[in-house]
C-alpha positions, 0 to 999 in steps of 0.5 A, a space after each residue: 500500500 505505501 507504493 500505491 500512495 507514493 505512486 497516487 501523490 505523483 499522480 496527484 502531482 502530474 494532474 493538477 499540475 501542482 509544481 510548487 508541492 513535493 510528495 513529501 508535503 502530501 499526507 496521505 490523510 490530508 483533504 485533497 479539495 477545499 482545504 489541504 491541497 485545494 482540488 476543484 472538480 476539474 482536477 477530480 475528473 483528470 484524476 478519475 482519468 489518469 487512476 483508470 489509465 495507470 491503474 485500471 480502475 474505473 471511479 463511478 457513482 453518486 456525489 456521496 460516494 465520490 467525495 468519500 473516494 476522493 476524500 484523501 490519499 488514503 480513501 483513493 489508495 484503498 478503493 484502487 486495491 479494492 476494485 484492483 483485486 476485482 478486476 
């Protein structure tokens, strides 16, 4: 798990194009929209396109749930091994 959050910060990184934040500075319990990171909804769409491209998984369902996957490093590293031991 701790390679599939090291990956998910570089991710995270790359898409929302975040040059002045290093991995170091993401903690994996930090909120990625509003405070912490600060991610809007644009930012999550590429997410859920660039985690279905790396990683095979595809991120669907009501606002309720997205914003519980999407909630951290954490909650998005562990629905990856979820539906990745799924699939």
């Amino acid at each position: 798990m701790a390679e599939l959050t090291q990956e998910l910060k570089e991710l995270i990184i790359d898409t929302a194009r975040l040059e002045d934040v290093s991995v170091e500075e993401i903690e994996t319990e930090m909120p990625l929209f509003v405070e912490g990171l600060g991610l809007d909804s644009v930012d999550a769409l590429e997410l859920a396109m660039a985690i279905e491209k790396k990683f095979g998984v595809r991120i669907e369902g009501e606002d309720a749930q997205l914003r519980e996957i999407f909630k951290n490093v954490k909650t998005l590293a562990a629905f990856i091994e979820e539906h990745r031991a799924s699939a």
